[in-house]
C-alpha positions in Angstrom: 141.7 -85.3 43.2 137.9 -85.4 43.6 136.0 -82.3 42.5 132.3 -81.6 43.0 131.2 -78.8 41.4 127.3 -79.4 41.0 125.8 -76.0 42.5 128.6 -74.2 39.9 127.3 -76.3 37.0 123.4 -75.3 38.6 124.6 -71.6 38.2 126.0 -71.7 34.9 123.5 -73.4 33.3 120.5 -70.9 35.2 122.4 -67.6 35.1 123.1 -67.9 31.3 119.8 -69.7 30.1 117.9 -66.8 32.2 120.0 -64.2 30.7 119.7 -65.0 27.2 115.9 -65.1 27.3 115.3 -61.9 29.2 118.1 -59.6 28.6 118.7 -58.8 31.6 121.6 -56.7 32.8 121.1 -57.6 36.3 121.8 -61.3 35.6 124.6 -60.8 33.8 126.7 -60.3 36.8 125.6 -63.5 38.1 126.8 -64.8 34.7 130.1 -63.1 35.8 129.9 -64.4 39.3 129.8 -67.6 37.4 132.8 -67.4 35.3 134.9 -66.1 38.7 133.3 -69.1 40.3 135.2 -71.1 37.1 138.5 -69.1 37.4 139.2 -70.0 41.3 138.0 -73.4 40.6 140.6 -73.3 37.7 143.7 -72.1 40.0 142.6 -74.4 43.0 143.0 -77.3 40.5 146.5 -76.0 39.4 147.8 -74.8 43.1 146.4 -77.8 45.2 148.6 -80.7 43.6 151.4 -78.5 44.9 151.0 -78.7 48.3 153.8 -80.7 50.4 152.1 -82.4 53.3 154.1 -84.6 56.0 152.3 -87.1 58.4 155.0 -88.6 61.3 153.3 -89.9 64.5 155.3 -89.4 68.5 154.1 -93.1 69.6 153.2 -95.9 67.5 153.7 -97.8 70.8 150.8 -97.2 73.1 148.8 -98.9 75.7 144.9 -98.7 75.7 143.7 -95.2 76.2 146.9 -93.8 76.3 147.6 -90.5 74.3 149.8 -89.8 71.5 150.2 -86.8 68.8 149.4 -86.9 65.3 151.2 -83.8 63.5 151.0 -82.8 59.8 153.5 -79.9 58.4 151.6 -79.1 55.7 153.7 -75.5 52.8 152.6 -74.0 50.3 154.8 -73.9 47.1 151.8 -72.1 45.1 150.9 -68.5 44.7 147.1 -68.6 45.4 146.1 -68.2 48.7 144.4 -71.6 50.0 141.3 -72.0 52.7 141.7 -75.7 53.4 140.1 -78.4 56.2 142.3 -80.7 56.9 140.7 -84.1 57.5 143.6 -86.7 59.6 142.5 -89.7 58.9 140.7 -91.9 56.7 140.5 -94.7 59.3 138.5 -95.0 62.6 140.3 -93.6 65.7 139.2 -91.5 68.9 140.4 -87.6 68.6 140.7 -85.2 71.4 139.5 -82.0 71.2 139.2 -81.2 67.1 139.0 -84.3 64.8 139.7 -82.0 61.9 140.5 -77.9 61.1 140.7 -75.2 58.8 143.3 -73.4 58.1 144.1 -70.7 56.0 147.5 -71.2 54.0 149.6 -67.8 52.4 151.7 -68.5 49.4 155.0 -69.6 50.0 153.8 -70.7 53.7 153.9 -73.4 55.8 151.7 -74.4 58.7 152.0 -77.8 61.5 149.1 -78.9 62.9 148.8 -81.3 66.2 146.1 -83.4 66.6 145.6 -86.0 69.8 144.3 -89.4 69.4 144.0 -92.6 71.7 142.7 -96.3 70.9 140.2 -97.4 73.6 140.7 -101.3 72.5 143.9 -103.7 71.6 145.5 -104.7 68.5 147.1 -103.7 65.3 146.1 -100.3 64.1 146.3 -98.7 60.7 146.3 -94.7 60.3 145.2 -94.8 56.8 145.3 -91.8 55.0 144.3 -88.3 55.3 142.8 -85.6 52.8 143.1 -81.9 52.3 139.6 -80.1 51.2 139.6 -76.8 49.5 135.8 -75.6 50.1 135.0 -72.2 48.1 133.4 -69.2 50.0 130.3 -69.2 48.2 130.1 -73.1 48.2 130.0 -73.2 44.5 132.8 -75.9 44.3 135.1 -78.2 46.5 138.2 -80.1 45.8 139.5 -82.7 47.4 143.2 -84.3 47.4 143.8 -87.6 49.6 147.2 -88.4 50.7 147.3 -92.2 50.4 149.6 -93.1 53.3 149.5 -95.6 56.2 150.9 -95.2 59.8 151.3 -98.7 61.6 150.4 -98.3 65.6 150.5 -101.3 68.0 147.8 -101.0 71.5 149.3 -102.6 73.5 147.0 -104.5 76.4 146.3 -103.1 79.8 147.8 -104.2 82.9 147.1 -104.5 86.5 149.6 -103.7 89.1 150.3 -107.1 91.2 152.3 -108.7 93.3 153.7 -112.2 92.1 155.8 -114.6 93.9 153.9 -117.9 93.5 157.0 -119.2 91.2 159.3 -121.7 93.1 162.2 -120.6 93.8 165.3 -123.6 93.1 167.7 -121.8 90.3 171.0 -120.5 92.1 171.1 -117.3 90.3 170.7 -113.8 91.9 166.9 -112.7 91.2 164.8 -112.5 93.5 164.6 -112.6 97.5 163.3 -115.8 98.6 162.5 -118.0 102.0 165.0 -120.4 101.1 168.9 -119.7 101.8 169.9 -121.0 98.3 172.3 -118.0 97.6 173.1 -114.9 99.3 172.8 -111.7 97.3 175.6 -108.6 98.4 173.0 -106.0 97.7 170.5 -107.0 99.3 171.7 -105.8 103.3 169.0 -107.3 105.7 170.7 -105.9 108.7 173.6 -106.4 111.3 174.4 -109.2 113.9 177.2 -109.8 115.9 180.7 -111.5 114.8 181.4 -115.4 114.8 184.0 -116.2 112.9 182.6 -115.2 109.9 185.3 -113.9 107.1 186.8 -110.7 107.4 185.4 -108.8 104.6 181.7 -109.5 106.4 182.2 -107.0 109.0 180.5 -103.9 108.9 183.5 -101.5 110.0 182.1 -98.5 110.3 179.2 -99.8 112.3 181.9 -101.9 114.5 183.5 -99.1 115.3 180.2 -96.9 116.4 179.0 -99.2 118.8 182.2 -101.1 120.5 182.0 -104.4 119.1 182.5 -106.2 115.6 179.4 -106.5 113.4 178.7 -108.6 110.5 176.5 -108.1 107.4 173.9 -110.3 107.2 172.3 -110.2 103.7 169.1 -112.1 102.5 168.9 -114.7 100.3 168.1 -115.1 96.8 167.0 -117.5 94.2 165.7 -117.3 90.7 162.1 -119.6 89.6 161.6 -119.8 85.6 157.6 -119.4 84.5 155.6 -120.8 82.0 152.7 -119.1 81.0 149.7 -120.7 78.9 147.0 -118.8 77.5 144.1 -120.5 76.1 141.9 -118.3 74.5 139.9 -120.9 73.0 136.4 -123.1 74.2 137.1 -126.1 75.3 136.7 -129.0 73.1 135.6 -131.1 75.5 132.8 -129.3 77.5 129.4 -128.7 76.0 129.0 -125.0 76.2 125.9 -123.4 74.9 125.7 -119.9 72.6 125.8 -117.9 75.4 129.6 -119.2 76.3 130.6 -117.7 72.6 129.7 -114.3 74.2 131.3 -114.9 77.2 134.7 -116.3 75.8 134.8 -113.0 74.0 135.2 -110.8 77.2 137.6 -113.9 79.2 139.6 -112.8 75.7 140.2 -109.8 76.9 140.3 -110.1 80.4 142.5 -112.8 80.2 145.2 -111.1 77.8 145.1 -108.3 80.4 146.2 -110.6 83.0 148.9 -112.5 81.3 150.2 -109.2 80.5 150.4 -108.0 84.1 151.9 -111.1 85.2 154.5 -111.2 82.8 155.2 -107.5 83.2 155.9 -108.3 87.2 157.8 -111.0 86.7 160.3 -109.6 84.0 160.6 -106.8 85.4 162.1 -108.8 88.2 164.3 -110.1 85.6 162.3 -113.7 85.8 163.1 -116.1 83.4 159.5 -116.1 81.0 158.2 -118.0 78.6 154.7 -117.4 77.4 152.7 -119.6 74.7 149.2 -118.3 73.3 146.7 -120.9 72.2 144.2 -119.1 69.9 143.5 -119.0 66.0 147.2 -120.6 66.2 149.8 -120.6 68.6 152.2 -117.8 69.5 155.5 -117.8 71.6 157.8 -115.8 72.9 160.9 -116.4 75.4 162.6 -112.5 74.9 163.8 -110.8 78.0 162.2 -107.6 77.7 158.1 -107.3 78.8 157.8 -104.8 75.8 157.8 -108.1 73.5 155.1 -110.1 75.0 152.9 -107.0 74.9 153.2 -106.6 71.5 152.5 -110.0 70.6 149.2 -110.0 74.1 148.3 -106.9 71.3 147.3 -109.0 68.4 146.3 -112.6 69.8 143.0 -113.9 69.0 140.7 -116.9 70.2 138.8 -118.7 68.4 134.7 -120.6 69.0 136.1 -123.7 66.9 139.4 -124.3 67.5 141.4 -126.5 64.9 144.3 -126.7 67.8 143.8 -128.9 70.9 145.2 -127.3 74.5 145.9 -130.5 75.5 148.1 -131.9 72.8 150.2 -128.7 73.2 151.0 -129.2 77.0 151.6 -132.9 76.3 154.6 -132.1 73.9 155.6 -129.1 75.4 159.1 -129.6 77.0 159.3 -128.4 80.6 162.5 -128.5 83.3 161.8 -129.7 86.8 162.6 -126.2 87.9 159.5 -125.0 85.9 156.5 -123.6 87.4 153.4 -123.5 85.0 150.8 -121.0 85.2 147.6 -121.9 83.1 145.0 -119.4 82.4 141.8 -120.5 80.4 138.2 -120.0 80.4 136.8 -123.4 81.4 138.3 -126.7 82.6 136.2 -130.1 83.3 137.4 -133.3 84.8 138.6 -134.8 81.7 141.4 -132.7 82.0 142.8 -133.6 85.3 145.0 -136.1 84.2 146.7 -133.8 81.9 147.1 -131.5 84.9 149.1 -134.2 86.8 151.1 -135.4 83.9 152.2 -131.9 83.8 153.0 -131.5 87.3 155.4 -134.8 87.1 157.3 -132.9 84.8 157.5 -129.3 86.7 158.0 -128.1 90.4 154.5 -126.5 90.1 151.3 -125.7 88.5 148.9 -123.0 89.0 145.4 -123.4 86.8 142.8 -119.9 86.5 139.7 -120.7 85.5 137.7 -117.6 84.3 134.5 -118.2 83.5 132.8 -114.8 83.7 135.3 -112.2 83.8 136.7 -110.6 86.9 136.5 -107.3 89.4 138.6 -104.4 88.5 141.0 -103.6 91.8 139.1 -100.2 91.8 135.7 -101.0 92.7 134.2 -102.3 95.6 133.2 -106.1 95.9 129.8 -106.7 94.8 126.7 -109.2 95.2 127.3 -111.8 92.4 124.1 -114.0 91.4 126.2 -116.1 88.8 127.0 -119.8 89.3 129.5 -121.7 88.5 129.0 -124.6 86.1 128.6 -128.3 88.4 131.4 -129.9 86.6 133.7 -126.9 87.0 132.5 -127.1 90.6 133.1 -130.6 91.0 136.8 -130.1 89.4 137.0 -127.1 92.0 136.5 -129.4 95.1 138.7 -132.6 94.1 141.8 -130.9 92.9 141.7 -129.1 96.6 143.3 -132.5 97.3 146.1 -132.1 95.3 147.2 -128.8 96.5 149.8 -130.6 98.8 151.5 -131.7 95.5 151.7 -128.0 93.9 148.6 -128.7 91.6 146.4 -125.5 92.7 143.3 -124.7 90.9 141.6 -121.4 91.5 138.0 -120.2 90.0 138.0 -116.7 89.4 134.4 -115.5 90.6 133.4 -112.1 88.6 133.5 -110.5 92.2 136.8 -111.5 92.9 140.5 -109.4 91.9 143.3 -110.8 90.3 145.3 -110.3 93.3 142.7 -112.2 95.6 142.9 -115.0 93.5 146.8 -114.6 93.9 146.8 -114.0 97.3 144.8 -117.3 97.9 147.5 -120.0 96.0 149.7 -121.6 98.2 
């Protein structure tokens, strides 16, 4: 326990020095004040180590900005009546309302306080712990008792909602509905059309029997596309980016991650088959089925200004499947890399590349007069690989005015 007792000491040393040189009756009550000052401070130091306090958090799951509860039940096993300030946490995090509160505690009592919190970025949090402070009335003294405890929280990323159906469609499995008749799926009814020899459990009997003639169910089609997500969160190797790009790579970070995760959130949700790879300060992967996994590793990637790892040596030893398509999000791309680009296209049904050079529009706000350029190289790279489009190698440059589901909206 810490203890400061400085203006007690003070008004020991004053009140008895003064009274023994003037003899004073009147100052020897503050002598007396004193020695109650010591008595309480005496019985706080004896009651305090007795109280039971318990920390639990509701979420330690949450997206950015999202709220969750922090709740201490804090009794009383002494028998001295306690005026505490409860202080929750030790570490930095965003409070609602109160960030700490007094309370006054009754022997043999128990109290639970609620406190609301958020994270306004990403990442791996730590609730570190929290002190009780026992402040006397007359601010003579105040003790101090920290609870050394940590609470693990994970923010997960923000997401956009999209629409996403750039995957090609060739696995025979029922997924999603798609253009091609690969294989019909029961529950999805697309509507009624008259018999034609078509097997007796097609027709629609109730329906027959309503309008005079036999009708068959005509359901749509489905098909299944697995994805491969990259996510380079690195500068290139290759181009020659100044200081300012060191900045910049910074916010396509977290632009970027938010994407990825609202891609991969649509798509699984969907129940399509995902597998994502992070390229940062090393490489992360995950294949599970569930979205809630790839948010919680989107929450802790990091980039990196000088990376040890090379993009391009990951994609050329990466094992795809024909059936593949590849989405590749990074934050510049020059011509040197456009033979990696088709090298991974012969080995996958399609590729998608997202260049993001300087962030993007939120879907909430209007479109807006942009007076940054594009690099020439990246603008060169922009106009060639137009030509390969017609092979299912589509590169898109993400203008700072544009959405996410512009950019979508304009793939092939």
């Amino acid at each position: 326990m810490k203890v400061k007792k400085r203006g007690l000491v003070i008004l020991t040393i004053f009140s008895v020095m003064a009274w023994i040189l003037t003899q004073n009756n009147l100052l020897l009550f503050l002598v007396f004040f004193a020695i109650t000052r010591w008595i309480d401070l005496s019985l706080v130091l004896r009651n305090l180590p007795k109280l039971k306090v318990e920390r639990y958090i509701t979420k330690t799951r949450l997206f950015v900005d999202e709220k969750a509860r922090m709740v201490f039940k804090i009794i009383n096993t002494g028998n001295m009546k306690l005026f505490l300030k409860l202080q929750p946490s030790l570490s930095p995090v965003r409070f609602f309302k109160k960030d700490s509160e007094r309370i006054i505690l009754d022997p043999l009592s128990s109290r639970e306080l609620t406190f609301i919190f958020s994270y306004g970025t990403r990442g791996r949090k730590i609730l570190k712990g929290f002190s009780i402070t026992f402040e006397d009335a007359f601010a003579m003294f105040s003790v101090q008792k920290v609870f050394e405890v940590e609470d693990e929280v994970i923010v997960f990323p923000e997401y956009l909602p999209i629409t996403f159906y750039k995957e090609s469609l060739k696995e025979l499995l029922p997924g999603r509905k798609s253009p091609l008749k690969l294989l019909e799926d029961n529950t999805m009814l697309k509507g009624l059309r008259d018999y034609n020899g078509e097997p007796m459990n097609r027709i629609h009997w109730k329906a027959s029997a309503r309008y005079g003639k036999l009708l068959v169910k005509e359901h749509d089609h489905t098909a299944l596309g697995k994805v491969k997500i990259f996510l380079d969160l690195n500068l290139s190797k290759n181009a020659e980016l100044g200081e300012v790009w060191k900045e910049l790579r910074k916010h396509y970070e977290e632009e970027a991650v938010k994407l990825v995760a609202s891609v991969v959130k649509e798509l699984k949700e969907s129940h399509t088959p995902v597998e994502l790879v992070v390229i940062g300060e090393r490489v992360w992967k995950n294949n599970e089925k569930d979205w809630v996994s790839d948010f919680e590793l989107l929450a802790t990637v990091k980039g990196t200004d000088t990376p040890s790892l090379d993009t391009r040596d990951i994609l050329e030893v990466h094992r795809f499947d024909p059936s593949d398509t590849v989405l590749l999000f990074c934050v510049h791309l020059t011509m040197q890399e456009l033979p990696l680009l088709l090298r991974v296209r012969s080995k996958v049904s399609k590729l998608i590349v997202f260049v993001i050079p300087y962030g993007l529009r939120d879907p909430n706000t209007k479109p807006f007069r942009s007076y940054l350029l594009m690099r020439r190289d990246l603008q060169d790279l922009l106009e060639k690989a137009k030509l390969l489009e017609e092979n299912h190698v589509i590169v898109r440059g993400i203008k700072e005015n544009m959405t996410f589901q512009e950019a979508l909206d304009s793939v092939p």
